[in-house]
C-alpha positions in Angstrom: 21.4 58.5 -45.7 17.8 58.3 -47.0 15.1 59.8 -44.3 11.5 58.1 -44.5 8.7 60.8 -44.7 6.4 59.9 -42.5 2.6 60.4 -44.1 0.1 62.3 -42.4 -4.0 61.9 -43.1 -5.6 64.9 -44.0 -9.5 64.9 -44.7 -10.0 64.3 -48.3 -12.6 66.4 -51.0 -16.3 64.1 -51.5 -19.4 64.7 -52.2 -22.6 63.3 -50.4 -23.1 59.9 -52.6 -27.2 60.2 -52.4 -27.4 63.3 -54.6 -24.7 62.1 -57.5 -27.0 58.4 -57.3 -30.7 60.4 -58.0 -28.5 62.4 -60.6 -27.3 59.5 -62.0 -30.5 57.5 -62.3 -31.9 60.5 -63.8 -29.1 60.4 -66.7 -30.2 57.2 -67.0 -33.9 57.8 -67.1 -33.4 60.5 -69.5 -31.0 58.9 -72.4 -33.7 56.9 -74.1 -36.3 59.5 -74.2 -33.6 61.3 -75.9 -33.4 58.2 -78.8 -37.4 57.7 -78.7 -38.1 61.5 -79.6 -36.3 60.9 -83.1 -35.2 58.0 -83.6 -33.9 58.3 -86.8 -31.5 61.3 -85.8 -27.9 59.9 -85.6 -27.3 62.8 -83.6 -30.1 62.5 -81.0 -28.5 58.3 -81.0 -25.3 59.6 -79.8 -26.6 62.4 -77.3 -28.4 59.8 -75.6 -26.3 57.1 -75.3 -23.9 59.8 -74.2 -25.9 61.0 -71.6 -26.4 56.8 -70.2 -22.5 56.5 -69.9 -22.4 59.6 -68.2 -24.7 58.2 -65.6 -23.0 55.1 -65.8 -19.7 57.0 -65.0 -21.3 59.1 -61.9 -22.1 55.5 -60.5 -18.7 54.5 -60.6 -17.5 56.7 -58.2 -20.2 55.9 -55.4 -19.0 53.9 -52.4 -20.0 53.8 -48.7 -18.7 54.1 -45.4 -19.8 52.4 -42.0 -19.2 54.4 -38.9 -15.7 53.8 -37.5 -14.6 53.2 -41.1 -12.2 55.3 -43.4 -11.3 55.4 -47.3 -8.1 56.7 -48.7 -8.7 58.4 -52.3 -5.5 58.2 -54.3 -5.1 59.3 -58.0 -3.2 58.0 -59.3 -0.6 56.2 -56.5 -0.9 60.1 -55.2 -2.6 60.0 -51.7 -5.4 63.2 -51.6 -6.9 62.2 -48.2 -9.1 60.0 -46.0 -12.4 60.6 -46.2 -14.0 59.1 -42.5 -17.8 60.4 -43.2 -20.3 57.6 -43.3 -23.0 57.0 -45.7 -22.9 56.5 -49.6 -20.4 59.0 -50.8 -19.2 60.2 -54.0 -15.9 60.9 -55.3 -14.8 61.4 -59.4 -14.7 58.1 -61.1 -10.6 58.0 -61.6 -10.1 58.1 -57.8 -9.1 55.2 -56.3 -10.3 54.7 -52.5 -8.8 51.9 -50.1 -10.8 51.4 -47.1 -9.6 50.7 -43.6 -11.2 50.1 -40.1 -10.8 52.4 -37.5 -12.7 49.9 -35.2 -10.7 48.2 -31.7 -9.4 45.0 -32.3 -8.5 42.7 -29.9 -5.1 40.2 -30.6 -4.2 37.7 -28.3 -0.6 36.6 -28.8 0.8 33.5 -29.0 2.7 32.0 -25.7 6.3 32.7 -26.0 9.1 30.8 -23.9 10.9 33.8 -22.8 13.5 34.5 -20.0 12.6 36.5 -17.4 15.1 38.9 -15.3 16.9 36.3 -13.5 17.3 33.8 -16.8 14.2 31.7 -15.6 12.7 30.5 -18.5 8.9 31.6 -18.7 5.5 31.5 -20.6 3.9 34.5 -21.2 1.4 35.7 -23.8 -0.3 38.9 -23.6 -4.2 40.4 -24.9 -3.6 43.4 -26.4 -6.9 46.0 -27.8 -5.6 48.4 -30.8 -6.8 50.5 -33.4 -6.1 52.5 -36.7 -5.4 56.3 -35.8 -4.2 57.7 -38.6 -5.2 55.8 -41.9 -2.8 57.4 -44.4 0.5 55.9 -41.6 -1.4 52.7 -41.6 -1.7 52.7 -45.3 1.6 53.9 -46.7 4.1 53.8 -43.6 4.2 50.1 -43.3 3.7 47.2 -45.3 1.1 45.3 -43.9 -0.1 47.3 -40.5 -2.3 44.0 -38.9 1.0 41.6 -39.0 3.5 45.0 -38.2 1.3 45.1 -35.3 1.4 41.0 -34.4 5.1 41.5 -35.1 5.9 44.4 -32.4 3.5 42.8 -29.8 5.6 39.5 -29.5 8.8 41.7 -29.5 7.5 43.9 -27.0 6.3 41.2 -24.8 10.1 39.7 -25.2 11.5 42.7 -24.0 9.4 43.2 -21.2 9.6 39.8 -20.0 13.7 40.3 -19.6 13.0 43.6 -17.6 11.5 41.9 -14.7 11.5 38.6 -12.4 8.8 36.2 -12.8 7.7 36.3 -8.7 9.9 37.3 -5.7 13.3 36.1 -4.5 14.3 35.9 -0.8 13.1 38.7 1.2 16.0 40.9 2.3 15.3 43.2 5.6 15.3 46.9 4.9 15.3 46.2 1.2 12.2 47.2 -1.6 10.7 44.4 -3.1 10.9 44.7 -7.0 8.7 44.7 -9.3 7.3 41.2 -10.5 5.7 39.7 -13.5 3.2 37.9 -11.4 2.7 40.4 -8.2 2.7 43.5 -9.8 0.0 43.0 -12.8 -0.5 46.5 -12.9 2.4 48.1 -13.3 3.7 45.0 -16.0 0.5 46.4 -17.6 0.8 49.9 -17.6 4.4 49.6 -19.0 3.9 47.2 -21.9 0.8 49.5 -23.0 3.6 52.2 -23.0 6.1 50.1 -24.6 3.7 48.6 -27.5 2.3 52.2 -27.9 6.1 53.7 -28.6 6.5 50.7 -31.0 3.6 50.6 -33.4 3.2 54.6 -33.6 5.2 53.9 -36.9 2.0 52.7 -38.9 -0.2 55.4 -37.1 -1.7 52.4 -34.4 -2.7 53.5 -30.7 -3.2 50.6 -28.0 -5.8 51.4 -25.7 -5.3 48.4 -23.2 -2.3 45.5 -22.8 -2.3 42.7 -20.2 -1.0 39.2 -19.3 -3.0 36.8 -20.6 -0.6 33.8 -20.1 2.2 33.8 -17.3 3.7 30.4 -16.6 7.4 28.7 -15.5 8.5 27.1 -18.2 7.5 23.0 -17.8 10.8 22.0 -17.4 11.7 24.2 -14.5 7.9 24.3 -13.0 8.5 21.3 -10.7 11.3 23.2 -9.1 9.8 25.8 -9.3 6.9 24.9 -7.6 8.8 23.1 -4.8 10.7 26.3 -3.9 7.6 28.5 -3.7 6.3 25.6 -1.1 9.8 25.6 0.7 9.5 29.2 0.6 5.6 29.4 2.2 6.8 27.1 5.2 9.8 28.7 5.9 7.8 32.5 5.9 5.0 30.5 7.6 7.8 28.8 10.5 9.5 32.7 11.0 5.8 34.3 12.0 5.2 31.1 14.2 8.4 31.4 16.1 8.1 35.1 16.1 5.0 34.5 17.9 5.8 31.7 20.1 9.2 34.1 21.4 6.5 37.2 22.1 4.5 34.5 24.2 7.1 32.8 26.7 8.6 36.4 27.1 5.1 37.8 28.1 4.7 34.6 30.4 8.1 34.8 31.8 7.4 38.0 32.8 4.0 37.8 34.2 5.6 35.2 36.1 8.4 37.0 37.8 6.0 40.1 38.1 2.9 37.8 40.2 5.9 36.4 42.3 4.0 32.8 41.1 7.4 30.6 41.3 11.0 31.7 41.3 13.1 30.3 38.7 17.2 30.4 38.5 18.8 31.1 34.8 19.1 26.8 34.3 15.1 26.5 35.0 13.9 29.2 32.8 16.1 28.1 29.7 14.2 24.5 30.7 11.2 26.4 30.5 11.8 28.2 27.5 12.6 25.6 25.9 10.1 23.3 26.4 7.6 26.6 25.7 9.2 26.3 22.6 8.5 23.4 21.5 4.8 23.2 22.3 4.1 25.9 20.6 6.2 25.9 17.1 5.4 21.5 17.4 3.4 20.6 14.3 1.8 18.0 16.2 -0.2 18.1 19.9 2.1 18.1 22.8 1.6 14.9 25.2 1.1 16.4 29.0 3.4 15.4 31.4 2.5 15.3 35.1 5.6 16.1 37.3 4.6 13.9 41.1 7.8 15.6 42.4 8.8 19.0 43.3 10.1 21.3 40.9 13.7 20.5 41.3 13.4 16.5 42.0 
């Protein structure tokens, strides 16, 4: 079984580019007063046109850097080390550099129909803010890093989508509510940062921030969908009602028997409750009735 060394960036040997450019244009300057001062001398001929390629030469290994930007300098196909200083630099002519960012970049990935934890089938897309770390990984690790890293962001998202529900089943007494893709933002955050960071760390790539950007039922279960989260709202919204309405005609009932107001058998207060009842969980006004009788007629 072959093991894949993993490359590490070490700082690579340059010179400041400004002094090898005035060094160079001085070459330059000086290879045809060499010619002019005998021109006739085949040997003064050759020393000066000797003197211009050298210039030319010392040029050829100039090249720049803007802040938050690296170079590799290989000789060769034989990596020697990133070089991360900005400015003109200088390194010998037969050095090859490559030059990466090291700036954030922000992806936003494409919406994938996924299944969530319960087999729902969802939308979700996330916006996910990365960067080089170590150039020589980025480099020589992988391929191509930018579509290694589209590659593991759409896989990531998959498997994060399967780890949890879209939004909250039924709500079971005495029992924590999970952890949801659309409740708990955070958290489905938190972990896919964690989980895209453990994935690219292969071509030396650090995320520095991963969120939802898309998070949607599927179309052809969104109708349902929708109509269960409205069954569900009435339902909560019908349990706090009646919870309250209960609490009432007990408190009434009681302030009745207490205040000695009217004396009711076991057959007239289920009456009363009752009709309690239903003025107050009605969704519509209650029509008064006046009673000319007595209580019992």
């Amino acid at each position: 079984m072959t093991i894949h060394s993993k490359s590490v960036e070490r700082a690579a040997t340059t010179s400041n580019g400004v002094l090898m450019l005035l060094i160079g244009l001085a070459l330059l300057a000086a290879a045809p007063l060499i010619i002019v001062q005998s021109p006739d001398s085949a040997l003064n001929i050759i020393a000066g046109i000797t003197v211009g390629m050298l210039g030319l030469i010392l040029w050829c290994g100039l090249y720049s850097l803007q802040p938050n930007e690296a170079a590799a300098i290989l000789l060769f196909g034989d990596y020697r080390g990133s070089d991360r200083k900005p400015g003109l630099r200088w390194v010998l002519p037969w050095y090859t550099r490559k030059k990466i960012s090291l700036r954030a970049r922000n992806i936003t990935s494409d919406k994938l129909k996924v299944n969530d934890k319960r087999g729902n089938p969802v939308e979700i897309a996330a916006n996910v803010v990365w960067r080089v770390e170590d150039s020589a990984q980025a480099l020589f690790d992988v391929d191509d890093y930018q579509t290694f890293v589209n590659i593991q962001v759409d896989t990531g998202l998959r498997d994060i989508a399967s780890h949890y529900a879209y939004d909250h089943g039924e709500q079971v007494e005495g029992v924590d509510q999970e952890l949801t893709l659309r409740s708990d933002a955070e958290d489905v955050a938190a972990r896919l940062r964690v989980e895209l960071g453990t994935r690219v760390a292969a071509a030396g790539i650090v995320v520095d921030e991963a969120r939802l950007a898309h998070l949607a039922y599927a179309p052809e279960i969104a109708g349902a969908m929708l109509r269960r989260q409205q069954a569900e709202a009435v339902l909560s919204a019908r349990r706090l009602i009646v919870k309250g309405a209960v609490g009432m005609v007990e408190s009434a009932l009681t302030d009745l028997n207490e205040r000695g107001v009217v004396d009711l058998d076991e057959d007239r207060k289920a009456a009363m409750v009752s009709n309690l009842l239903v003025v107050l969980c009605a969704d519509r006004e209650a029509q008064p009735v006046v009673n000319a009788g007595t209580l019992y007629g």
